[in-house]
C-alpha positions in Angstrom: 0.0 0.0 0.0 1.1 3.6 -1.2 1.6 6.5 1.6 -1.0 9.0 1.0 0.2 12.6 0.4 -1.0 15.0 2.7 -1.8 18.2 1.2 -4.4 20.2 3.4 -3.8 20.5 7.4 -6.5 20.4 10.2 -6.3 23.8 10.7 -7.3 24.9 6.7 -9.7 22.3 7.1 -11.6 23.3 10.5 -11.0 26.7 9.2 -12.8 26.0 5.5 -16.0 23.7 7.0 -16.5 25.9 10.4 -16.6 28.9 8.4 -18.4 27.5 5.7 -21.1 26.4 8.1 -21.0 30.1 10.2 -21.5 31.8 7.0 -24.4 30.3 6.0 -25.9 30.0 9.1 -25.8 33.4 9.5 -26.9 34.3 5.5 -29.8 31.3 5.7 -30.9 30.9 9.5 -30.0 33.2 11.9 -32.0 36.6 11.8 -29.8 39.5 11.4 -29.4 41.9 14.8 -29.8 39.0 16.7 -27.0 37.4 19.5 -26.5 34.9 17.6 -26.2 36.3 14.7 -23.4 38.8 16.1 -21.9 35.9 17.7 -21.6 33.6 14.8 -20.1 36.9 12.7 -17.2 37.7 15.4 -16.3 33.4 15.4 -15.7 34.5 11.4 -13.8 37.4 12.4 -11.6 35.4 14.8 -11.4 32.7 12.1 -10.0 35.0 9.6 -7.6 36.4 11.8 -6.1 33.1 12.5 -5.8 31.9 8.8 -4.5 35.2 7.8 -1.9 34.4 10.6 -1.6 30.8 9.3 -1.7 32.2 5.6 2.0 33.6 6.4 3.3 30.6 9.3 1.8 27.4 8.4 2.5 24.5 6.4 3.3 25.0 2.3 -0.5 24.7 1.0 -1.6 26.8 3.5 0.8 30.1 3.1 -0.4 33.0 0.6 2.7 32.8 -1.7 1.9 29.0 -2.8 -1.0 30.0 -4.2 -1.3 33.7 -5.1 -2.8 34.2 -8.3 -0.5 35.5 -11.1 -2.1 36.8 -14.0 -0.1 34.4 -16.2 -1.3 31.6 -14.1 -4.9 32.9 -14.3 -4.1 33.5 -18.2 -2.9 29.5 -18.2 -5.6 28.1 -16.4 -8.5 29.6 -18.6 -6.6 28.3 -21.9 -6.9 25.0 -19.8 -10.2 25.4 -18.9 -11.5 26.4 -22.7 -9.8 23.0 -24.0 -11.7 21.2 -21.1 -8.6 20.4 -19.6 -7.8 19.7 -15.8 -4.2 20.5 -14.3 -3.4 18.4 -11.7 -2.7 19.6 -8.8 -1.7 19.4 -5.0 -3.0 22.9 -3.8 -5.0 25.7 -5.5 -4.4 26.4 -9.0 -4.3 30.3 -9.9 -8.0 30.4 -10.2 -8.4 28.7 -7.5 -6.6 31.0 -5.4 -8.1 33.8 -7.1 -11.0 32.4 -5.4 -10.3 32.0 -2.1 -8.4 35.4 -1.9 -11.9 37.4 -3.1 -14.0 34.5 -0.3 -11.5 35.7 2.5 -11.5 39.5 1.2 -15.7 39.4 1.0 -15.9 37.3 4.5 -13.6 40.4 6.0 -15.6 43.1 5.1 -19.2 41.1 5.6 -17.7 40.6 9.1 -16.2 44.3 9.7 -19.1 46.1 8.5 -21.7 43.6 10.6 -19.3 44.7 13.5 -19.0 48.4 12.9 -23.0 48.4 12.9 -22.5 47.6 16.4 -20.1 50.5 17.4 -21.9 53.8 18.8 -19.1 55.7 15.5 -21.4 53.8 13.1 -24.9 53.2 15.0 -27.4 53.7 12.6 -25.2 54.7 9.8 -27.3 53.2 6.3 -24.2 52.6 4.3 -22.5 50.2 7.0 -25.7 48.2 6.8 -25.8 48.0 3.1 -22.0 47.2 2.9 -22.5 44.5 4.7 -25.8 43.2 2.9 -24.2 43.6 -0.2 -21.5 41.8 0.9 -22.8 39.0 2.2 -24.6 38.8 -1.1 -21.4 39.1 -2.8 -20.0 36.0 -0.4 -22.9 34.5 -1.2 -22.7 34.2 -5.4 -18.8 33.2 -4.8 -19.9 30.4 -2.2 -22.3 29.3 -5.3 -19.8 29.5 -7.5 -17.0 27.7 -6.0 -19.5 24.8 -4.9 -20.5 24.5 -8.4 -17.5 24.6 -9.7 -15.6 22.5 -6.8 -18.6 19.2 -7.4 -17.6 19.5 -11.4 -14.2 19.3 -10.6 -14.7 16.6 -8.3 -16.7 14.8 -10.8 -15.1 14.9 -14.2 -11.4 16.3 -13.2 -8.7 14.3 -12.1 -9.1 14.9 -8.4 -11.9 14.6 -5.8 -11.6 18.2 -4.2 -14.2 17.3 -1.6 -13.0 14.1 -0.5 -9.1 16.1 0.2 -10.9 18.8 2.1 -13.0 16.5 4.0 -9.1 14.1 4.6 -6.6 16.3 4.0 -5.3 13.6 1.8 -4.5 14.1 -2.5 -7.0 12.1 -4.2 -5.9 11.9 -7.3 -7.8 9.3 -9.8 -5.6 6.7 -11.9 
């Protein structure tokens, strides 16, 4: 038996299904101005603060520089993805990482504008509330979008993008 590659640690993975599960808790269940609500939007703050830590000290897959998106990477990937061609690979590809920097980006300012409607400096201010309902819109369609496009991958490209989140483990298919 082969040794599995690990390519995603525990804390990406807590990170990407606790979030996951805060954001659309808050977006689907929890009514907005309520405890909860707040609650479940600072535990995405915190979150964000530790994987922007972890984006610069953890392990390779985890650190902004693997997978920062170059516009010739971006350029590449399309080309790839006009010829319905998957690369394979062990992290995020440029769009990939294009991705995931506008998801952390959007989760940021969703969770600093919910904040700042909170402060006395911004009580009442309308264009903190719709930043943050436009944002969480905006979080929303890329959440859409990288679920659609993560279940495609997973079903017709050559690795089950799920299945590694869920592990941690490559899953490449033969």
């Amino acid at each position: 038996m082969s040794k599995q590659e690990y390519i995603w640690d525990p804390v990406i993975r807590i990170f990407h299904w606790s979030v996951a599960v805060a954001f659309l808790m808050n977006f689907i269940v929890l009514e907005e101005g309520e405890t909860a609500h707040r609650w479940v939007g600072y535990y995405v703050l915190f979150c964000l603060l530790m994987r922007f830590i972890w984006g610069f000290c953890g392990p390779k897959n985890a650190r902004f520089k693997d997978f920062f998106p170059t516009f010739s990477g971006i350029k590449h990937h399309l080309k790839l993805i006009r010829k319905m061609k998957f690369e394979k690979s062990d992290g995020h590809n440029a769009l990939g990482g294009l991705m995931i920097f506008f998801l952390l980006f959007g989760l940021l300012l969703t969770s600093l504008s919910g904040w700042m409607m909170g402060l006395d400096l911004f009580w009442g201010e309308k264009w903190v509330k719709e930043v943050h309902e436009f944002m969480s819109g905006t979080v929303m369609t890329l959440v859409v979008l990288h679920v659609v496009v993560v279940v495609t991958v997973s079903s017709i490209g050559p690795s089950n993008l799920i299945k590694q989140m869920i592990t941690g483990y490559k899953s490449n298919r033969s």
